[in-house]
C-alpha positions as CSV (number, residue, x, y, z in Angstrom):
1,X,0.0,0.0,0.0
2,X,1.2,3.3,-0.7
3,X,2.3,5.6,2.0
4,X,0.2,8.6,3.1
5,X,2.8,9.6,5.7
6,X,3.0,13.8,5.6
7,X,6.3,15.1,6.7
8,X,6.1,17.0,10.7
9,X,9.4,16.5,11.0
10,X,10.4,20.0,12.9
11,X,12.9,21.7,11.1
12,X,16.5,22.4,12.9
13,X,15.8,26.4,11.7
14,X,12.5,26.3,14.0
15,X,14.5,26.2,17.2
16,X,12.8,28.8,19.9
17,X,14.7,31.6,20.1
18,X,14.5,34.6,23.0
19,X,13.6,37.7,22.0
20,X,11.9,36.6,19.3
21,X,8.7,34.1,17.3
22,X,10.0,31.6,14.9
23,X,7.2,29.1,14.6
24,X,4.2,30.7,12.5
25,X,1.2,30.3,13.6
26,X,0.4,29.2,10.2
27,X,3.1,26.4,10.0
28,X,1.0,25.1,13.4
29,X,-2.7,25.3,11.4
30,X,-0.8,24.0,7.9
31,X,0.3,20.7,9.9
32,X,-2.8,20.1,11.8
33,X,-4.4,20.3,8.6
34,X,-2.7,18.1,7.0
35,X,-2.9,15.4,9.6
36,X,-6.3,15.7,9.7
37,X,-6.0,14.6,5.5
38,X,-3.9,11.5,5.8
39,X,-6.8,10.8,8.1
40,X,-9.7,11.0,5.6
41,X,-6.8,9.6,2.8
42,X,-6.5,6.3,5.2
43,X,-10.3,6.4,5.8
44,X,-11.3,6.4,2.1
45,X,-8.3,4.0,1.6
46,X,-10.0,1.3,3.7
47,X,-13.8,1.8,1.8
48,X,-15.1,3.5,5.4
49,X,-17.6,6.2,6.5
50,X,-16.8,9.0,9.0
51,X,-19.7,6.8,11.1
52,X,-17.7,3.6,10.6
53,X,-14.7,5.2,11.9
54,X,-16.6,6.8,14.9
55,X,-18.0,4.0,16.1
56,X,-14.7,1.7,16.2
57,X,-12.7,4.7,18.0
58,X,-15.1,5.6,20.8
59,X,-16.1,9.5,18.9
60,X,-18.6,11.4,16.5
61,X,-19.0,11.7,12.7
62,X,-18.7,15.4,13.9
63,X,-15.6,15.0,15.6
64,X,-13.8,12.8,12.5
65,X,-15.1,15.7,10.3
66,X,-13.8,18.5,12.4
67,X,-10.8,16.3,12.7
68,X,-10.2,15.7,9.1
69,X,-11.1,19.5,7.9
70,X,-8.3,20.4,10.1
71,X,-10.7,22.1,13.1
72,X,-9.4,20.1,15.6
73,X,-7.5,17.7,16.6
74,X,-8.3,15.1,19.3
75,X,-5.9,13.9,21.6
76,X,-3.7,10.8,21.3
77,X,-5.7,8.4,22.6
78,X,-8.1,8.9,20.0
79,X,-5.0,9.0,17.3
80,X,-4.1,5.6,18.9
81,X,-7.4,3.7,18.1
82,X,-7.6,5.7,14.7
83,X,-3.9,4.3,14.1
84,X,-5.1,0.3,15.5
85,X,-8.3,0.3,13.6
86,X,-6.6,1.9,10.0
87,X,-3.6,-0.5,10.3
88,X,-1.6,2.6,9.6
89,X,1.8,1.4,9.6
90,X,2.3,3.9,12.7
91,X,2.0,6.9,10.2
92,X,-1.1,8.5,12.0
93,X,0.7,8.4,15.6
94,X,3.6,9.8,14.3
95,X,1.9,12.6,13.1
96,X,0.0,13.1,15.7
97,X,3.5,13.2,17.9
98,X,4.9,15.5,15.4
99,X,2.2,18.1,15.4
100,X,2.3,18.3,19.3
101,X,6.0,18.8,19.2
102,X,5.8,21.6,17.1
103,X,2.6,22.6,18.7
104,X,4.2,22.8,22.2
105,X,7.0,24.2,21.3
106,X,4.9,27.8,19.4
107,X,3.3,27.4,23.1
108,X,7.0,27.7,24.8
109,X,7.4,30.7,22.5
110,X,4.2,32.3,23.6
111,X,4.7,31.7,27.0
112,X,8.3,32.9,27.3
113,X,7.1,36.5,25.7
114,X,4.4,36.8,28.3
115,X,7.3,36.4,30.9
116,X,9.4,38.4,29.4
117,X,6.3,41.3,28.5
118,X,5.8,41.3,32.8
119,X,8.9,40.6,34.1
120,X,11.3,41.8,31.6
121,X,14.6,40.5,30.3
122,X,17.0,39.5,33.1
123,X,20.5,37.8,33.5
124,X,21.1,34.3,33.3
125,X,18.8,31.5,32.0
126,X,15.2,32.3,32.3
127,X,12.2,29.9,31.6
128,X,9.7,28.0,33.2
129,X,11.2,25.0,35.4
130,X,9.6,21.7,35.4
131,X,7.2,22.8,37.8
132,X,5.7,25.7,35.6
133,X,7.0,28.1,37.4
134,X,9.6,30.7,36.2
135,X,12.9,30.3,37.3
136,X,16.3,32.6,37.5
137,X,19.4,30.9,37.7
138,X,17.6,28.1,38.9
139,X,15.8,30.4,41.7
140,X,12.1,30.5,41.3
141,X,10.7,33.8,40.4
142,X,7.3,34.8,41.7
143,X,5.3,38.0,41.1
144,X,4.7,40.2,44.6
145,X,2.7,38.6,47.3
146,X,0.1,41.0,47.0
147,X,-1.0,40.1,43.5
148,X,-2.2,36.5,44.7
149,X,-5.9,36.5,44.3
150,X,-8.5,34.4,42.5
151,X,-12.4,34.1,41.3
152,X,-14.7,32.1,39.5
153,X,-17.4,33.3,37.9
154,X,-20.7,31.0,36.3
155,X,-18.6,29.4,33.2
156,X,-16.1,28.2,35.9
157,X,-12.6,29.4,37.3
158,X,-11.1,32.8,35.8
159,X,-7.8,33.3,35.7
160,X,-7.2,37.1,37.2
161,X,-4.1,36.5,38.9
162,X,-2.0,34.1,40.7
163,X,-3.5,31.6,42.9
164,X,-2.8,30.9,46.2
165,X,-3.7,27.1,45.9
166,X,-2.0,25.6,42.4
167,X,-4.7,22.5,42.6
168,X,-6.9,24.9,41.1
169,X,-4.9,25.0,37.6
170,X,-5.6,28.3,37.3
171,X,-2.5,30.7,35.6
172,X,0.4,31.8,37.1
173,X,0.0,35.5,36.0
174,X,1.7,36.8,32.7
175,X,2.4,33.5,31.3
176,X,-1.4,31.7,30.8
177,X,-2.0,28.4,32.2
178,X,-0.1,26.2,34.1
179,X,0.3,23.1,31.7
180,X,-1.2,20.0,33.9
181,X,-1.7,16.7,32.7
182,X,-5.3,16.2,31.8
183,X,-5.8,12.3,31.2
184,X,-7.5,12.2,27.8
185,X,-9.3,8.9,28.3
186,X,-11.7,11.7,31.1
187,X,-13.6,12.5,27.9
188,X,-15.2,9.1,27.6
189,X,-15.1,8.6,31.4
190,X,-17.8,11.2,31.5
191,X,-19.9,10.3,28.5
192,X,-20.3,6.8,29.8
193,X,-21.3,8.1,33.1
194,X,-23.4,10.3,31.6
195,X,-25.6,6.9,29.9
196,X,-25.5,5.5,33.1
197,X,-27.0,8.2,34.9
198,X,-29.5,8.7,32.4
199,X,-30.5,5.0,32.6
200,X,-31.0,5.7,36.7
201,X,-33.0,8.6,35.9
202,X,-35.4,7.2,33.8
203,X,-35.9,4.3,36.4
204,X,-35.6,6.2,39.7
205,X,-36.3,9.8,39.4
206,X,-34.1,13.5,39.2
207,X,-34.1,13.7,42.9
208,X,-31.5,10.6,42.9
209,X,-29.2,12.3,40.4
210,X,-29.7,15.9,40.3
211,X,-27.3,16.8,42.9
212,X,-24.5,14.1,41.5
213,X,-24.8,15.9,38.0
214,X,-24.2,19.5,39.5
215,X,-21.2,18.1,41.5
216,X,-19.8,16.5,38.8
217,X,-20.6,19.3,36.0
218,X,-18.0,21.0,38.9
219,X,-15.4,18.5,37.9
220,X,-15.9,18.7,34.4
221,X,-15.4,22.5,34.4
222,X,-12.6,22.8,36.3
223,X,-10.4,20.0,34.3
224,X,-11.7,21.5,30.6
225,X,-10.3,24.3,31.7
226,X,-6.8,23.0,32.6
227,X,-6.4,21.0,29.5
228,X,-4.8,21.7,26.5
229,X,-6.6,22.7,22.7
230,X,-8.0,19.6,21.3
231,X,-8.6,17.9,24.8
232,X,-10.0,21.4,26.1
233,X,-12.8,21.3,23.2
234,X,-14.0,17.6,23.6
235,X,-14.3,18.6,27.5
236,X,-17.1,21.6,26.1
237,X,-19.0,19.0,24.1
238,X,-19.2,16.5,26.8
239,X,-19.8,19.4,29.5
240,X,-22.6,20.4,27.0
241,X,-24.4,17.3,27.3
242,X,-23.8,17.6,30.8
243,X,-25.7,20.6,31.8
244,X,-28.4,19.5,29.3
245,X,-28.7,16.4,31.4
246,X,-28.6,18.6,34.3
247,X,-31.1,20.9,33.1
248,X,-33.9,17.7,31.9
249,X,-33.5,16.7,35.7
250,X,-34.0,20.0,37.0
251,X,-37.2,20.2,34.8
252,X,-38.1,16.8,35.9
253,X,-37.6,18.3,39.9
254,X,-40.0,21.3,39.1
255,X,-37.3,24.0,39.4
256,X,-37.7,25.8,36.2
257,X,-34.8,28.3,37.1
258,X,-32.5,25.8,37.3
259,X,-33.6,24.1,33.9
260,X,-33.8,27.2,31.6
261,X,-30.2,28.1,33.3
262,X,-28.5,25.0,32.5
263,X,-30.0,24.5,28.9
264,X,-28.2,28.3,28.4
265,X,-24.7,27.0,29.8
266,X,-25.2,23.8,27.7
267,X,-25.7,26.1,24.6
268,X,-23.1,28.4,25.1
269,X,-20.6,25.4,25.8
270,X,-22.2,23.7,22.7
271,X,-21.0,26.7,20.6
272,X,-18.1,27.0,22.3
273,X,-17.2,23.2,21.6
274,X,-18.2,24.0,17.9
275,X,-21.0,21.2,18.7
276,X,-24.1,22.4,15.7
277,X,-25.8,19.4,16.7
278,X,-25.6,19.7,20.4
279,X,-26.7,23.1,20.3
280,X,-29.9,22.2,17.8
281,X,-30.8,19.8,20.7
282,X,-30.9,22.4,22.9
283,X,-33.2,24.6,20.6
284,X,-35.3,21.6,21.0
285,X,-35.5,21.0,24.7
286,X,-36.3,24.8,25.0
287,X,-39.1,24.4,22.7
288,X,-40.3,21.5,24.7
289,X,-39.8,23.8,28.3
290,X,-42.4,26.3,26.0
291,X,-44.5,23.4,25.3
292,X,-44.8,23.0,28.9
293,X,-45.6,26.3,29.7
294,X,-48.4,25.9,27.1
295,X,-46.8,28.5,24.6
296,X,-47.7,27.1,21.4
297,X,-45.5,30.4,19.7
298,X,-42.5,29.8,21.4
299,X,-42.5,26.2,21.0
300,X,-43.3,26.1,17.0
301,X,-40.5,28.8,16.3
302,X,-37.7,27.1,18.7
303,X,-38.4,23.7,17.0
304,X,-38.1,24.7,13.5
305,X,-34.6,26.5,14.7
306,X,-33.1,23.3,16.2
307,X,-34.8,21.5,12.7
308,X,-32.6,23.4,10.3
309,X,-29.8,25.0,11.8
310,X,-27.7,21.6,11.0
311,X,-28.5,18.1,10.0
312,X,-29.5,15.9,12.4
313,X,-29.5,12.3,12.6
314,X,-33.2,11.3,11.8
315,X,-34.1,10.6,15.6
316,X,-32.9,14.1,16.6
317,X,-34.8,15.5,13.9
318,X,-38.3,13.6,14.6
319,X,-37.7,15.2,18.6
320,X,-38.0,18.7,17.0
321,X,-41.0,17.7,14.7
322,X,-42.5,16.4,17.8
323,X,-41.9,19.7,19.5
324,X,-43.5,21.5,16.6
325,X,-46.3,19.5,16.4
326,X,-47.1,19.9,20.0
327,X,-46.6,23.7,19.5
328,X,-49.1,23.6,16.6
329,X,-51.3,21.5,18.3
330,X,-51.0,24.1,21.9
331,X,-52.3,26.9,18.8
332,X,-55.2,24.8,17.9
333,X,-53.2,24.2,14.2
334,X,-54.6,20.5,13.6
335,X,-53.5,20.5,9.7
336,X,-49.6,21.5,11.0
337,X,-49.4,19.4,13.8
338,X,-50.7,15.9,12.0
339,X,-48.2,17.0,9.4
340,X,-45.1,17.5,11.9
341,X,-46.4,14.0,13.1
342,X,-46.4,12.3,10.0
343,X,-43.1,13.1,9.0
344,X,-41.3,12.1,12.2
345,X,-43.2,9.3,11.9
346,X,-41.4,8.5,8.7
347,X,-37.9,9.4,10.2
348,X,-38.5,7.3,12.9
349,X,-39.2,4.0,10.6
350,X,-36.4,5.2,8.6
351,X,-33.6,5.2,11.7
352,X,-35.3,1.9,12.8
353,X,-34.8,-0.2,9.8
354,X,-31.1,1.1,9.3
355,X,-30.6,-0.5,12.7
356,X,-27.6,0.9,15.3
357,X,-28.4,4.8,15.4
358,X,-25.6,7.0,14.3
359,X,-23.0,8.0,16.5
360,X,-24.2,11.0,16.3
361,X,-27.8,10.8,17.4
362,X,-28.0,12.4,20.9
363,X,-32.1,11.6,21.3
364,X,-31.8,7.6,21.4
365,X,-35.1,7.8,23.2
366,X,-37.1,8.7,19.9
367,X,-38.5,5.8,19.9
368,X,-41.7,4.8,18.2
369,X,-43.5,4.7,21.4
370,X,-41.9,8.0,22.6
371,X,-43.8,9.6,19.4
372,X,-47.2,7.5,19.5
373,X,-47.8,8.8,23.5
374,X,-47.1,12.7,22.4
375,X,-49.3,11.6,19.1
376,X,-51.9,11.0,22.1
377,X,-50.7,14.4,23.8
378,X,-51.7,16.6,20.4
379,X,-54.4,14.5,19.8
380,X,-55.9,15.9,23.3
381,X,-54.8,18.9,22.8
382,X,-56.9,19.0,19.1
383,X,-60.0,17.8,20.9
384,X,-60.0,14.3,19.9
385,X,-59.9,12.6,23.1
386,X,-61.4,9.1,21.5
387,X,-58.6,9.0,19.3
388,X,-56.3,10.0,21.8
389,X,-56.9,7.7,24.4
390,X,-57.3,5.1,21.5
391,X,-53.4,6.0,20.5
392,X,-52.4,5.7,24.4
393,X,-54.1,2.8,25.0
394,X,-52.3,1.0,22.4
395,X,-48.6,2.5,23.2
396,X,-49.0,1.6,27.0
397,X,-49.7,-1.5,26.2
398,X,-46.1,-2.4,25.6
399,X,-44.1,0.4,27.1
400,X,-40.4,-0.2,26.9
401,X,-40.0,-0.7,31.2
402,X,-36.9,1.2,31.3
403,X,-38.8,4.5,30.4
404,X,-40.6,5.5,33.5
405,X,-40.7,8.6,33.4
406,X,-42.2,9.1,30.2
407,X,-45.0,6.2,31.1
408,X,-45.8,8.4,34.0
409,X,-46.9,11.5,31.4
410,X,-48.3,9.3,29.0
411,X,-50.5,7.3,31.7
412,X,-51.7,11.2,33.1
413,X,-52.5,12.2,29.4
414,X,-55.0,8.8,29.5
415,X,-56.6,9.2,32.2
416,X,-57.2,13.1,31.0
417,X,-58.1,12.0,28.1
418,X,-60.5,9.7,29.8
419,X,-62.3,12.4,31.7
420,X,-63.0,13.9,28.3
421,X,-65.1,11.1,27.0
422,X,-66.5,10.6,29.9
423,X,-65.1,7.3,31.2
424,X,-64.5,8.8,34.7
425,X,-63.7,5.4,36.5
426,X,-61.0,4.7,33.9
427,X,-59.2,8.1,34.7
428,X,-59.6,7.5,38.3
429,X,-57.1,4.1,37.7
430,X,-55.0,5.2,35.5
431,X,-54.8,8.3,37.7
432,X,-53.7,6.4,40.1
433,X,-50.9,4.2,38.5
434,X,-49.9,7.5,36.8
435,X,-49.5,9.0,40.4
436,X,-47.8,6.0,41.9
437,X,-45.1,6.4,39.3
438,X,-45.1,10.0,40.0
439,X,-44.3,10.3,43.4
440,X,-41.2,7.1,42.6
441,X,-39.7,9.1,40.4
442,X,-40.2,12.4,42.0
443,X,-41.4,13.7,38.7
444,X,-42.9,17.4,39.0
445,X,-43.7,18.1,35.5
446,X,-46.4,14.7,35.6
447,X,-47.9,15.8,39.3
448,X,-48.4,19.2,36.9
449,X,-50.4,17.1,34.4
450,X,-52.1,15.0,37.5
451,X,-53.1,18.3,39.2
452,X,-54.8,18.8,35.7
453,X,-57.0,15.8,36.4
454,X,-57.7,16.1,40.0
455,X,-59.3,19.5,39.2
456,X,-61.3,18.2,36.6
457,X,-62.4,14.9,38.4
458,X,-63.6,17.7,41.5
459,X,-67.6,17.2,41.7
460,X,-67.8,14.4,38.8
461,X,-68.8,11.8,40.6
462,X,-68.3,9.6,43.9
463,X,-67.1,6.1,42.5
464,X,-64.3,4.5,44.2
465,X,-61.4,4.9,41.6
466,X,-62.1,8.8,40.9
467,X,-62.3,8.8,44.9
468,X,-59.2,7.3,45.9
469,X,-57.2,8.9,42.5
470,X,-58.1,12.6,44.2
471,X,-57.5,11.4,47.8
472,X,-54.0,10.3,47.4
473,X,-53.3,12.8,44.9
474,X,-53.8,15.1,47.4
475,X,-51.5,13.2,49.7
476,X,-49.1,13.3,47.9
477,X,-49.2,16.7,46.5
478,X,-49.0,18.3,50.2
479,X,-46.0,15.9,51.1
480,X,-44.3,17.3,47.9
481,X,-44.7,20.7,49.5
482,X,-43.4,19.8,53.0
């Protein structure tokens, strides 16, 4: 096979000199760019997809694009599995390890004018020692006591001056941050713990998880900030999804504040990461927090931003139909909203009969069931309660157990949609197992919907389900309060 190795040999003449830059920016964006080619050149070379590739090294179609269009970079342990999976011949390590020689070394340079910008020339040899810290002569040099000071602000720590405790990462003034081994393989860490919290959240509730996710979205922060460029920007994409997460359970707690705040963080670290699709899937989750509030407006224009802003893997982009559809169905839009449905319906068949979702699909839970119980939802909201309870009825009959919390609203919108057509018994059970898997999973946004109900079963009748639905309903409900 032919070789596709690029020269990053440094060149002797690049040698950092004092006083002076020698490595070009330029040179450093020319060589990331072309590692990122013999990438794509050993990618076509094997007959493969950016999606094959992503799946077998652990990343995203997004990230093997941004990698190969010479955006970023990844660190080496995703160069190592690119380099296994390829059979490169060592060729994609290699210049991996060349770019981040030249890389550091433009770093050096830019860190050694900073020094010398504050502290001047001196005597003698001056540079960082190996512990960061600028040295004279071998005799560390620090700034004047009186500078040491820190502060953080929402986005996490801010370097404004030396810091009395170096755990924290944060700069030693005049010369950026203090380089500190950030172990790549963290990235992946956090986006498996991320599936595994999400599993316990759909099974147990927010209250189990909510405070977790804020503790660790602390970790997360304060490591993206200490590592270096292409480790630094995978840490914003997978903080993104963090304070998404965080924000879902927040919604899922009843503390709106808290969920509209962390979908903004999530989108501004989506940007930052360069994430298009992360940051669609935000768009989306705000139009469902409008849904919620039963702004049909808000909902409808939100949705179609997160629908065309990027493409989306077909599941992401049946969530933001569904969102629209609910929005035109909040409006009283019945033409719009079957519409919206129809076509995510088709999306949804569509990702189903390829098989494994994309890599990058963030809403795996757009499932055919997922769509048929908010199908129910609009239905209700249209006025065609037989043919909502009719679509509800059928989907709960095989709800997938590992999605409670989305049973719990779909067994509220029944029983409402019972009440409608008069089948008041009915409501009062399914009420009831709606409630019971309320107050498990410590869901706000269903006792919300179940509030709903008890208010419209008040006066309807005496029988012994609606009876015992509005009794412990009301149980519960002032428990929630205490």
């Amino acid at each position: 096979m032919a070789s596709f190795c690029v020269d990053l040999a440094i060149k002797p003449s690049w040698v950092v000199k004092v006083g002076a830059f020698v490595i070009d920016p330029q040179q450093v964006q020319d060589v990331k760019r072309a590692l990122g080619a013999k990438l794509a050149r050993w990618r076509k070379s094997r007959g493969l997809t950016q999606a094959d590739v992503a799946e077998r090294v652990y990343s995203t179609r997004s990230t093997i694009a941004g990698v190969e269009c010479g955006q970023q970079v990844a660190d080496r342990i995703f160069w190592q599995r690119c380099e296994t999976f390829l059979d490169a011949g060592g060729e994609l390590l290699a210049g991996y390890d060349g770019y981040r020689s030249l890389k550091q070394r433009h770093d050096q340079e830019k860190l050694e004018a900073r020094q010398r910008a504050r502290w001047g020339e001196v005597e003698g040899d001056s540079r960082p020692g190996m512990d960061g810290v600028p040295t004279v002569a071998g005799r560390a040099l620090l700034p004047p006591a009186q500078v040491v000071r820190s502060s953080t602000s929402a986005g996490g720590p801010v370097e404004t001056g030396w810091p009395a405790d170096r755990s924290t990462g944060l700069g030693w003034p005049g010369l950026g941050q203090v380089s500190v081994d950030v172990d790549p393989a963290l990235a992946l860490h956090w986006s498996e713990m991320l599936r595994l919290l999400a599993a316990s959240h759909n099974v147990f509730g927010s209250r189990q998880v909510y405070d977790a996710v804020c503790r660790e979205l602390a970790v997360i922060r304060r490591y993206r900030h200490e590592a270096m460029d292409d480790l630094k920007s995978r840490l914003l994409a997978v903080e993104a999804r963090w304070a998404e997460f965080g924000s879902w359970t927040a919604d899922n707690l009843g503390d709106a504040a808290a969920a509209a705040y962390w979908l903004d963080q999530a989108l501004e670290l989506a940007r930052g990461a360069g994430d298009r699709r992360m940051a669609a899937y935000v768009f989306m989750r705000q139009a469902q927090q409008a849904a919620d509030r039963l702004d049909g407006t808000h909902a409808t224009r939100l949705a179609r931003t997160a629908e065309t802003i990027v493409s989306l893997a077909d599941r992401d982009r049946a969530l933001c139909l569904i969102r629209q559809a609910q929005g035109h169905a909040l409006l009283g839009d019945q033409p719009r909203s079957l519409t919206a449905l129809k076509i995510a319906h088709k999306l949804i068949d569509r990702a189903a009969s390829v098989g494994a979702d994309d890599s990058d699909t963030i809403g795996r839970h757009c499932t055919l069931a997922y769509l048929r119980a908010h199908e129910g939802y609009c239905l209700l909201r249209l006025g065609q309660a037989k043919a909502a309870a009719r679509a509800l009825e059928e989907v709960l009959d095989g709800w997938p157990v590992e999605y409670r919390q989305d049973e719990t609203l779909a067994r509220a919108w029944l029983a409402l949609s019972y009440v409608s057509v008069d089948r008041l018994a009915e409501a009062g059970v399914e009420g009831s197992r709606a409630l019971s898997l309320a107050a498990a999973t410590s869901s706000a946004r269903a006792m919300r919907t179940l509030g709903q109900l008890h208010a419209q079963l008040t006066g309807k009748t005496a029988s012994a389900e609606v009876v015992g639905f509005r009794n412990a309903f009301s149980l519960v409900a002032s428990t929630a309060r205490l």
